[in-house]
C-alpha positions in Angstrom: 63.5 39.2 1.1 63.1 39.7 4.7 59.9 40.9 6.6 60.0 45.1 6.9 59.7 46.9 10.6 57.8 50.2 10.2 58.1 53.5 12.6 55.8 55.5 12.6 55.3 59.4 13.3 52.1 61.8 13.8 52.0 65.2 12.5 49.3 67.8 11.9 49.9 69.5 8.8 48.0 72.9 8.0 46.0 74.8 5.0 44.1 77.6 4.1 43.0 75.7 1.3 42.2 72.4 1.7 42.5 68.9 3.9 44.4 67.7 1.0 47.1 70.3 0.7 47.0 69.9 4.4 48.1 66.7 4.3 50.4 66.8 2.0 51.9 69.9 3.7 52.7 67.5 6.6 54.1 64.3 4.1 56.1 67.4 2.2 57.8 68.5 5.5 58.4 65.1 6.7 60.1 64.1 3.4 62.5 67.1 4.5 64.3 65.1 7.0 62.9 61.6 7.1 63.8 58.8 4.9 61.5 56.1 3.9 58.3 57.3 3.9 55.9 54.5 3.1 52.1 55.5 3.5 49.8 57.8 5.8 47.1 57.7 7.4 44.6 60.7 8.6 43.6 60.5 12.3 41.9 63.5 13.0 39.9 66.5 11.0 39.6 70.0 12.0 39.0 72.9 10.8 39.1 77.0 12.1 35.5 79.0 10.9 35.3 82.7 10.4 32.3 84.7 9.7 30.7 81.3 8.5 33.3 79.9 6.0 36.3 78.0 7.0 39.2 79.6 6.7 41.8 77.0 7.7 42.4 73.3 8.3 44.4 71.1 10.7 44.6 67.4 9.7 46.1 65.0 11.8 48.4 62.0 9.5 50.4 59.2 10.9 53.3 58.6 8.6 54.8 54.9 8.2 58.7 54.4 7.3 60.4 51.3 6.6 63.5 51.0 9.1 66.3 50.6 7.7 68.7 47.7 8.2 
């Protein structure tokens, strides 16, 4: 077995919902055209407020994948 070489990418995936659908609204399109998607990490938070409530998030992921060989 031979050491693995991650690339990694940074998206910002978007919700009206919630941070998690958020995130995996960003892993979901990645999956699209990326192979090899091995783990995220969120880098950054935010979030649009209306009238008082929020009303839509931005979170920020980096996304590891295993180069291939």
């Amino acid at each position: 077995m031979s050491d693995k070489v991650y690339k990694t990418i940074e998206l910002t995936g978007t919700s009206k919902t919630s941070m998690e659908e958020a995130v995996n609204n960003a892993v979901n399109r990645a999956h699209k055209t990326l192979r090899h998607l091995r783990w995220f990490q969120v880098t950054d938070t935010r979030g649009h407020i209306e009238d008082g409530e929020i009303v839509h998030w931005q979170v920020t992921v980096k996304i590891g994948m295993t180069i291939e060989d």
